[in-house]
C-alpha positions as CSV (number, residue, x, y, z in Angstrom):
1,X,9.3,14.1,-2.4
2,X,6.2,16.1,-3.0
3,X,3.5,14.7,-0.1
4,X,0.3,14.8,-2.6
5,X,-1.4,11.8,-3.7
6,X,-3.2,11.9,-7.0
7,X,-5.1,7.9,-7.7
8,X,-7.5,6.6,-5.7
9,X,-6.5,2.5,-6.5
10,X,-9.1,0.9,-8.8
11,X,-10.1,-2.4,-7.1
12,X,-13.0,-4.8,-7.8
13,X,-15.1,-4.7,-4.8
14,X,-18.2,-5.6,-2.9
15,X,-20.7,-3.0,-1.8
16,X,-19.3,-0.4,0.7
17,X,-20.4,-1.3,4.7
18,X,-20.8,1.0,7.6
19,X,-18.3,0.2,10.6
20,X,-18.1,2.7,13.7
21,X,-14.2,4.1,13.5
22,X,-12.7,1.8,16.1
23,X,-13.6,-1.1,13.9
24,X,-10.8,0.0,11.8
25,X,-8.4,-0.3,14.7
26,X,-6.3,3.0,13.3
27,X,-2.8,3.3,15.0
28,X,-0.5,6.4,15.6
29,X,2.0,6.5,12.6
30,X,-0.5,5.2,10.2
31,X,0.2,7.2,7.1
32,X,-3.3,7.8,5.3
33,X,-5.1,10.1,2.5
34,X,-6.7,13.8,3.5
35,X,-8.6,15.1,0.3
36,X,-9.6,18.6,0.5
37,X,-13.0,19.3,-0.8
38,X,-12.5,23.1,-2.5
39,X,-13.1,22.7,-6.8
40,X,-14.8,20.1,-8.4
41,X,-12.1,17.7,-8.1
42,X,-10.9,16.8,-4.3
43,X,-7.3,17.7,-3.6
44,X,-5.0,14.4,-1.9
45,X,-2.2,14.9,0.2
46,X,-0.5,12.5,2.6
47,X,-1.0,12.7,6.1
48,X,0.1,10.5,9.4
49,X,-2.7,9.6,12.2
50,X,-1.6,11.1,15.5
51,X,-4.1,10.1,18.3
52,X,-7.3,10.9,19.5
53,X,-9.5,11.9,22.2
54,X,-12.6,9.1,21.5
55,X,-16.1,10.6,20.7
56,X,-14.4,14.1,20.4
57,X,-11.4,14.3,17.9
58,X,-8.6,13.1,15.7
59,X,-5.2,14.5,15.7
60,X,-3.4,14.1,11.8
61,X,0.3,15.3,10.4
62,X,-0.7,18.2,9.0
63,X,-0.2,17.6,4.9
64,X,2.4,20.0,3.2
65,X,2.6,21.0,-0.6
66,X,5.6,21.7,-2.2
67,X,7.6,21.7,0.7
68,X,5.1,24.2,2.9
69,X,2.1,23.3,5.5
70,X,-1.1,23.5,4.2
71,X,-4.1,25.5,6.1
72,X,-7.5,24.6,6.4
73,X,-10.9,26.5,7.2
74,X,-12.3,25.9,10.8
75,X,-15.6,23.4,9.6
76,X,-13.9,23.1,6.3
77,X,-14.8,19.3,5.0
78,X,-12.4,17.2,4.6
79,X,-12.4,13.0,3.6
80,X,-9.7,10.7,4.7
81,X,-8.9,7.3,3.4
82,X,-6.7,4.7,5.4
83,X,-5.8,1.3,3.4
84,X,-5.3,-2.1,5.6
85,X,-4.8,-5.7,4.3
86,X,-7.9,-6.2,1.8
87,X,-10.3,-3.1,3.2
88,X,-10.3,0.6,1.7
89,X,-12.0,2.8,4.7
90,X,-13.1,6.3,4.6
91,X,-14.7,8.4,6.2
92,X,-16.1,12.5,6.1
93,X,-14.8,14.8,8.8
94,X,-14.9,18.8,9.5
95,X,-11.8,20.8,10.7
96,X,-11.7,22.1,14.3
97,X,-8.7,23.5,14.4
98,X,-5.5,24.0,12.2
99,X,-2.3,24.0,14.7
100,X,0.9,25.0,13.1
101,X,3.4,26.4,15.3
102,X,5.2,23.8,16.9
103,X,2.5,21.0,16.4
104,X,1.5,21.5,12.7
105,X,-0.6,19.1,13.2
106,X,-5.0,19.2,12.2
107,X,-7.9,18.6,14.7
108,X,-10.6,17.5,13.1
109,X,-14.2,15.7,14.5
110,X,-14.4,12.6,15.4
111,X,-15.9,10.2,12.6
112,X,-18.9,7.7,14.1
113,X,-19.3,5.9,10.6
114,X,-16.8,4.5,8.7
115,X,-17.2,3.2,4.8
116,X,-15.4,0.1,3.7
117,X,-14.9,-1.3,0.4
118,X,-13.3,-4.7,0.6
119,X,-11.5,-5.5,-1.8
120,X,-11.4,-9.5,-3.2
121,X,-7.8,-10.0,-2.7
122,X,-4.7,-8.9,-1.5
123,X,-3.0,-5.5,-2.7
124,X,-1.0,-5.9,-5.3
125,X,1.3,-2.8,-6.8
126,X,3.6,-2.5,-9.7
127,X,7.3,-3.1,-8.6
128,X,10.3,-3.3,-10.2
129,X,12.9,-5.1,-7.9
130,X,16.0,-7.4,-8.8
131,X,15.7,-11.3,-7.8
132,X,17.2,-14.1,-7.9
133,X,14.9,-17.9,-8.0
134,X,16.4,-20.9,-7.0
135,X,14.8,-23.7,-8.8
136,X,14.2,-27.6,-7.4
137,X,17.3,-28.5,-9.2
138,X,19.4,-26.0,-7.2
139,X,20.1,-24.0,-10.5
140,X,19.7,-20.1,-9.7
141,X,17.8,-17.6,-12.4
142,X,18.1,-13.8,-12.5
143,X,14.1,-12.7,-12.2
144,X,12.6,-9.2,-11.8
145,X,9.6,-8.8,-9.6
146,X,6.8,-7.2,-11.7
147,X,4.3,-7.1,-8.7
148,X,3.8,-7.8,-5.4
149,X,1.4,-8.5,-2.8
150,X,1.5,-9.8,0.9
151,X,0.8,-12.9,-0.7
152,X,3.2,-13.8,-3.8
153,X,3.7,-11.8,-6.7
154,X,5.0,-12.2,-10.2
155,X,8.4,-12.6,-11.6
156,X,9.5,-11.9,-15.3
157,X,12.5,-14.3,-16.3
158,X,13.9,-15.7,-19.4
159,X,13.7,-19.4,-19.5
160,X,10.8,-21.4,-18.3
161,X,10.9,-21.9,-14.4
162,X,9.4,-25.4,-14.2
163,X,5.9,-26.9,-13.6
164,X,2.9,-25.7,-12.0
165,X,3.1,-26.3,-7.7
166,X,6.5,-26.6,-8.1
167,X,8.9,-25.0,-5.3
168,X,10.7,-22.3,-5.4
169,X,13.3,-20.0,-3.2
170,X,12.6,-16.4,-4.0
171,X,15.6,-14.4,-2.7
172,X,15.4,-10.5,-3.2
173,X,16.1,-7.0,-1.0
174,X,13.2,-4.9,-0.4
175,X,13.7,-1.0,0.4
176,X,12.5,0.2,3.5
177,X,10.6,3.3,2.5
178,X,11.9,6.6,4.3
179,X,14.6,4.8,5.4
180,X,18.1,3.9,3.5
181,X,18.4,0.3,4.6
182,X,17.4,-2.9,2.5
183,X,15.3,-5.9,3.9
184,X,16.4,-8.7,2.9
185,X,14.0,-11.5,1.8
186,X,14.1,-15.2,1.3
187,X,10.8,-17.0,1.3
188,X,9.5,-20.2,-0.5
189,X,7.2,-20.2,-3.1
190,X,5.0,-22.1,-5.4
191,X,4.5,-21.7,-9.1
192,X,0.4,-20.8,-9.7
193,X,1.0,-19.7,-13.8
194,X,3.7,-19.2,-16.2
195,X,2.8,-17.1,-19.4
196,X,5.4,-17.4,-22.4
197,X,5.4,-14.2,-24.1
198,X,7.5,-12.7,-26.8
199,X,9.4,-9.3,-26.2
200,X,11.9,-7.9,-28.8
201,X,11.6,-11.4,-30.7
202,X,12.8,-13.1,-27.6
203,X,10.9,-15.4,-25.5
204,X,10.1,-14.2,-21.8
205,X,8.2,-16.3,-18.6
206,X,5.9,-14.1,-16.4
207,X,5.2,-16.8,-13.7
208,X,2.7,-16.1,-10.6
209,X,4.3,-17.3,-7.2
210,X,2.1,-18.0,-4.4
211,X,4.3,-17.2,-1.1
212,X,4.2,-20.6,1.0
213,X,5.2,-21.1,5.1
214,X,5.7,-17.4,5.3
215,X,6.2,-16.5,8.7
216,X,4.6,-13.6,10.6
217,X,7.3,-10.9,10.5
218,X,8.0,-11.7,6.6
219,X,4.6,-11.2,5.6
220,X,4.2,-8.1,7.8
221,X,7.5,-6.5,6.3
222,X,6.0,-7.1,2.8
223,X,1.9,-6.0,3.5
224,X,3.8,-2.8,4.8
225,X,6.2,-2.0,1.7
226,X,2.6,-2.5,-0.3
227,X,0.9,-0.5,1.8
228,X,3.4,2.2,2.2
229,X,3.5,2.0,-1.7
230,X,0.1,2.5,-2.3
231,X,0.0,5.7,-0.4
232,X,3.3,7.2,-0.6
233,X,4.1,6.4,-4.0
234,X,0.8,7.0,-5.6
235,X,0.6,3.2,-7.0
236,X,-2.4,2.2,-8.1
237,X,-3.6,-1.9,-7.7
238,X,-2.5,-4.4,-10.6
């Protein structure tokens, strides 16, 4: 997989605020943007946060293009982007050192201000994942996921699901990214919309599903597939 990143996700938002860097609580592993400020458009690549040494630097992955480590200018500019729950942060930083053998990692100054854009609800990407919904009357319907958030997401099936507030089972496998195993999902849910539309002169039910009683662990294993997504896969927001 080519580690570039090409769309910055389009997201109604409030006005950006000023946060010092420890606000954003940033841990080691956290994959994040680096755009390289050299033409008139920035160049994005993929990175992973490293560590720090606080009020002095930041240690990243150092990005790679087509398979080779990329170099950078001592002072060079650069602008990294880290996404969490509901906030976009970002913040401008100048290169101190590039470190390739063994490291290949990137030293770069230590950010005091932080932007955030806060986004008015939950991420939400494009998906397309096999399902299956069990209904109140214990009957079972083949869905596909369309979207997904930490939240709920919307299925596309072909018969109407029920009422509005209804109850749900949502049963589907989600891929652990850079990994080969499947997490398997079960979690209850409640109808918010269905939308009757008409594809190929059949009819088909997009229906929203609000995630109910999700515990902890589920709805971290989902908020991480999303946000993994978002900067891995180069998915913008729905």
């Amino acid at each position: 997989m080519t580690e570039t990143t090409e769309n910055m996700p389009k997201a109604e938002s409030n006005e950006l605020e000023t946060i010092s860097f420890e606000d954003i609580h940033l841990q080691p592993g956290t994959r994040l943007q680096l755009l390289r400020h050299r033409g008139h458009t920035p160049e994005q690549f993929l990175s992973t946060f490293i560590g720090m040494e606080s009020n002095e630097y930041l240690l990243l992955r150092l990005p790679r293009a087509q398979g080779t480590f990329l170099s950078f200018y001592d002072g060079e500019k650069v602008t990294v982007r880290v996404f969490s729950g509901t906030m976009i942060s970002s913040f401008d930083a100048s290169v101190i050192q590039t470190i390739h053998y063994p490291l290949n990692c990137l030293c770069i100054s230590f950010p005091y201000d932080v932007k955030v854009k806060k986004v008015r609800r939950e991420m939400r990407i494009k998906v397309d994942i096999e399902g299956k919904l069990g209904l109140e009357d214990r009957t079972t319907l083949p869905v596909r996921l369309t979207n997904i958030s930490a939240t709920g997401c919307q299925v596309c099936v072909d018969q109407d699901i029920g009422n509005v507030d209804g109850q749900l089972v949502l049963n589907f496998n989600l891929p652990l990214l850079n990994e080969d195993d499947m997490s398997t999902m079960t979690l209850a849910a409640k109808v918010r919309n269905v939308v009757r539309e008409e594809r190929d002169g059949s009819p088909v039910f997009l229906a929203g599903l609000e995630f109910v009683a999700l515990e902890s662990n589920a709805q971290l294993i989902v908020r991480h597939y999303v946000y993994e997504c978002l900067v891995d896969r180069r998915q913008n927001l729905v």
